[in-house]
VEXMI-884702 format. One record per atom (N, C-alpha, C): residue number from 0; residue in three letters; atom name; x, y negated, z negated. Coordinates in pm, whole numbers, plus 32768, in hexadecimal, padded with zeros to 4 digits. Each point is the difference from the previous one (the first is absolute). Layout:
BEGIN
PT    nr   rest   atom     px     py     pz
PT   NUM    ala     CA      X      Y      Z
...
% end
This chain:
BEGIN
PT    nr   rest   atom     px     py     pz
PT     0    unk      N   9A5D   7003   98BA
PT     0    unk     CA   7F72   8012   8010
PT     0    unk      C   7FDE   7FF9   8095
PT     1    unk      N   7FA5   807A   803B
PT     1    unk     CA   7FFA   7FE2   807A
PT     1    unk      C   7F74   7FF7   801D
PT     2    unk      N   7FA2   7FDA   7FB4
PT     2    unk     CA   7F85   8009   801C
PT     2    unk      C   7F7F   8067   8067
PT     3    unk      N   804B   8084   7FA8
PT     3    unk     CA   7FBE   807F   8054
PT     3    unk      C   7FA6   8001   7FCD
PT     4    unk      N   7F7B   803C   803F
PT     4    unk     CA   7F86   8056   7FCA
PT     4    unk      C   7FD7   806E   8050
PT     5    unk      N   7FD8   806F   7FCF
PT     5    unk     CA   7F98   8042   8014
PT     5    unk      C   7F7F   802E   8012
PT     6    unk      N   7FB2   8052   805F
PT     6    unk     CA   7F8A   8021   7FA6
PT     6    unk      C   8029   805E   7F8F
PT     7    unk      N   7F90   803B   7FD3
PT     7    unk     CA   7FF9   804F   7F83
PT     7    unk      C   8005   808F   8045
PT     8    unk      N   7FE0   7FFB   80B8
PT     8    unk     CA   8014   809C   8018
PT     8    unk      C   809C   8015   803E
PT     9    unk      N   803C   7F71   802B
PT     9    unk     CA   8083   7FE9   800D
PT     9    unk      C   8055   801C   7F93
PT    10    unk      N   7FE3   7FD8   7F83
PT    10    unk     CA   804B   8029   7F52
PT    10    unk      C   7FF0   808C   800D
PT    11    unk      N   7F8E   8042   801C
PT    11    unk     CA   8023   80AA   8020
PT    11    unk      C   8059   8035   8021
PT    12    unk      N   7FE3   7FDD   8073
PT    12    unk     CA   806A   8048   8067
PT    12    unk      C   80A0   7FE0   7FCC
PT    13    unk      N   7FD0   7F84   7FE9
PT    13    unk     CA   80B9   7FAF   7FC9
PT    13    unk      C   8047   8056   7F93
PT    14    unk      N   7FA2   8022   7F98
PT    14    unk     CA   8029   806D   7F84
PT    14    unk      C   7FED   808C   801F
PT    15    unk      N   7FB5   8014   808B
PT    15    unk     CA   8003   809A   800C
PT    15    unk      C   80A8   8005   804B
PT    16    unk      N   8013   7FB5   803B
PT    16    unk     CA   808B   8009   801F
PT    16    unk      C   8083   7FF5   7FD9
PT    17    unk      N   8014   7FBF   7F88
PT    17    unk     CA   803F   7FF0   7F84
PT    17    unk      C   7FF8   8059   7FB2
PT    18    unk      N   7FA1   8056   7FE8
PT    18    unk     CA   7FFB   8088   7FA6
PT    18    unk      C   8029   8053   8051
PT    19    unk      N   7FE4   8027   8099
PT    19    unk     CA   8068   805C   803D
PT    19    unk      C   8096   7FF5   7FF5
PT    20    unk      N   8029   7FA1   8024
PT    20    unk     CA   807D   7F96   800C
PT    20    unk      C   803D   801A   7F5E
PT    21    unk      N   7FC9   7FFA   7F8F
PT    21    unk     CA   8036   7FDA   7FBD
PT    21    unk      C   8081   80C0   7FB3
PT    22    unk      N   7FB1   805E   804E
PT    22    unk     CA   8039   807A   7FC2
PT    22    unk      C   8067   8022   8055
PT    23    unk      N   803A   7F8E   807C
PT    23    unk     CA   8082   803A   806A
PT    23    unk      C   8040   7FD0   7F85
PT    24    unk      N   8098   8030   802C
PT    24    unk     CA   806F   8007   7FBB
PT    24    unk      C   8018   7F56   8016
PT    25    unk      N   8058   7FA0   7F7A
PT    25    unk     CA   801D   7F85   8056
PT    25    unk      C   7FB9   7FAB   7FD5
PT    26    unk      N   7F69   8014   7FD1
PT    26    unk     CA   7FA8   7F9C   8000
PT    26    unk      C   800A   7F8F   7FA5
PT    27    unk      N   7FED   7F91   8030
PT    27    unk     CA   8015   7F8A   7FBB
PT    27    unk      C   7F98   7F77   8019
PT    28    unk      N   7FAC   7FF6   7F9A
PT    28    unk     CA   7F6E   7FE1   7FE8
PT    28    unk      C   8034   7F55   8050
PT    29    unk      N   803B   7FC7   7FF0
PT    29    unk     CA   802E   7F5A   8036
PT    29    unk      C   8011   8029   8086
PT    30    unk      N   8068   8059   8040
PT    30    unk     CA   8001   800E   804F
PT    30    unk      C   7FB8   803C   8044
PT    31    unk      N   7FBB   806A   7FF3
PT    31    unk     CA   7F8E   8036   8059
PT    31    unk      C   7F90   7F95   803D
PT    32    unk      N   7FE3   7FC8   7F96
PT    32    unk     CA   7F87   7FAE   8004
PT    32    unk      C   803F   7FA7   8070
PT    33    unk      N   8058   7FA2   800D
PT    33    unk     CA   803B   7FAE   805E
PT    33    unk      C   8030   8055   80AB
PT    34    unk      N   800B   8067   7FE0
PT    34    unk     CA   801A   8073   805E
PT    34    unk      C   7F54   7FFE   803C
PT    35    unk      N   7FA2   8025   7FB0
PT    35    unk     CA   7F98   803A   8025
PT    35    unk      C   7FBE   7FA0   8030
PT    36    unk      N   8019   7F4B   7FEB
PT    36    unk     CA   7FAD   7F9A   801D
PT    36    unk      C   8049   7FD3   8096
PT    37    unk      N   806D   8035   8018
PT    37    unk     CA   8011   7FD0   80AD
PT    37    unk      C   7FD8   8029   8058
PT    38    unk      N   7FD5   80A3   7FF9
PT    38    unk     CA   7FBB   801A   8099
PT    38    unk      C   7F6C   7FD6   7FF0
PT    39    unk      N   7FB9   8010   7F7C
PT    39    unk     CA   7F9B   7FBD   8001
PT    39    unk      C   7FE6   7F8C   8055
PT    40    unk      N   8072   7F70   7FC4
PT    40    unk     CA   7FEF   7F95   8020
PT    40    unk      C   801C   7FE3   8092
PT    41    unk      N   8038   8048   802C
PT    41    unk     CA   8026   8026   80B6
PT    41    unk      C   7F6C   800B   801A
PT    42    unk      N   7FAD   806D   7FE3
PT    42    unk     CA   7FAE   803B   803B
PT    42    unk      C   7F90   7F91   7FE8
PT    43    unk      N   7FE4   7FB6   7FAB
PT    43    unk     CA   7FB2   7F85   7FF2
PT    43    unk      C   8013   7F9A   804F
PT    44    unk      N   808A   7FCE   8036
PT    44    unk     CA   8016   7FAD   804D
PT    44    unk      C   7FB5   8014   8074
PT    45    unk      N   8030   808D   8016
PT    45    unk     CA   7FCE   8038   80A0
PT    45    unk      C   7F79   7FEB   8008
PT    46    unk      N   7FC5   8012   7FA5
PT    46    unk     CA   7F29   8023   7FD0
PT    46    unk      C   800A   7F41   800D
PT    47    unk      N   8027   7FD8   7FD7
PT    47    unk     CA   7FD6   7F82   801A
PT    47    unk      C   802B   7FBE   809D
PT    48    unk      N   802A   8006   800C
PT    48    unk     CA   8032   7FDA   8091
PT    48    unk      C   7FB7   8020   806B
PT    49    unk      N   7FC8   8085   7FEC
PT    49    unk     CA   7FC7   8027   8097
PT    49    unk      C   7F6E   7FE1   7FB1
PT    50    unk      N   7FE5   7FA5   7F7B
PT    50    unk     CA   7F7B   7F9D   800E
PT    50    unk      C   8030   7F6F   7FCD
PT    51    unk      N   801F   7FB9   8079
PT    51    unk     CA   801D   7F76   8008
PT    51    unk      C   7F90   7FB8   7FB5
PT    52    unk      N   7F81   8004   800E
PT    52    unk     CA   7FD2   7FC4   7FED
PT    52    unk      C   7FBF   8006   7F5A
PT    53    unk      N   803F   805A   7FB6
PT    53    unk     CA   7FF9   804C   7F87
PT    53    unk      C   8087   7FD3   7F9B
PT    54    unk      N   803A   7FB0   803A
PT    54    unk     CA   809B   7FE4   7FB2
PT    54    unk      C   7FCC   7FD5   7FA8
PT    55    unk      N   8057   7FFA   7F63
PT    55    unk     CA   7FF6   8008   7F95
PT    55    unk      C   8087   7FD3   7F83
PT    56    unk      N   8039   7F97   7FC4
PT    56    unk     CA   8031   7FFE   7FC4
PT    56    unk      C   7FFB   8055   7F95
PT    57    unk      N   7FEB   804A   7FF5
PT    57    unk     CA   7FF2   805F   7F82
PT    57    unk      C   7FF6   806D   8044
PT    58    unk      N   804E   8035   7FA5
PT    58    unk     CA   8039   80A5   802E
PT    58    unk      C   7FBB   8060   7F98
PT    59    unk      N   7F9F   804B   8024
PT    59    unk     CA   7FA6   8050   7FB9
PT    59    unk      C   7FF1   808B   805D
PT    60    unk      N   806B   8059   7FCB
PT    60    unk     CA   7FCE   808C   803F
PT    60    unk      C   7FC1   804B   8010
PT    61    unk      N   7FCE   8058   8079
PT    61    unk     CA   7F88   804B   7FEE
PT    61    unk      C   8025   80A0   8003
PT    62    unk      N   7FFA   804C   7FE5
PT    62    unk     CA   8029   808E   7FE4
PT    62    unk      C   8059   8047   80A3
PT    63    unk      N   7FDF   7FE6   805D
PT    63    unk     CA   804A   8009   8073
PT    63    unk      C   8089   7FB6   7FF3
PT    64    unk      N   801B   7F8E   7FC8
PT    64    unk     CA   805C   7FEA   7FF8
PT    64    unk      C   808E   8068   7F99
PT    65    unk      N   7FB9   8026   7FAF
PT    65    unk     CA   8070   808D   7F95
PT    65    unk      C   801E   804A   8069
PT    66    unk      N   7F55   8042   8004
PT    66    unk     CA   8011   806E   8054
PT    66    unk      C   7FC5   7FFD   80AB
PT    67    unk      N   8048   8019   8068
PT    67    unk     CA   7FC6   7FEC   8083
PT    67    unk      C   7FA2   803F   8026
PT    68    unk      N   802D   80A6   7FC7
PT    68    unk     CA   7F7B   8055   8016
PT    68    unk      C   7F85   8004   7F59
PT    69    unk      N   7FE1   7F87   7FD4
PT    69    unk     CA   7FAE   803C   7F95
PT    69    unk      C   7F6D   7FD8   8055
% end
């Protein structure tokens, strides 16, 4: 259990990318998902960091994190 959340426009993006993802050759629903939650969780680190004063035990993604350009 790693105590992730989302918003609800973050769950978008999260399943709009999983439904692309899911028709390559290969696909494997355990693994994608664990695949698809690391650059996210990179890119959250970074969003939090450059606001120090915003740190947060709880990890709740916001749609930039899936996608960089959404």
């Amino acid at each position: 259990d790693q105590d992730l959340g989302a918003t609800e426009k973050a769950k978008q993006v999260a399943l709009g990318f999983l439904s692309r993802r899911k028709n390559r050759p290969n696909f494997g629903n355990g693994g994608e998902v664990e695949n698809m939650l690391s650059f996210p969780k990179d890119r959250y680190l970074k969003r939090q960091a450059s606001q120090p004063s915003h740190l947060s035990l709880d990890i709740v993604f916001e749609p930039e994190d899936f996608d960089p350009n959404w």
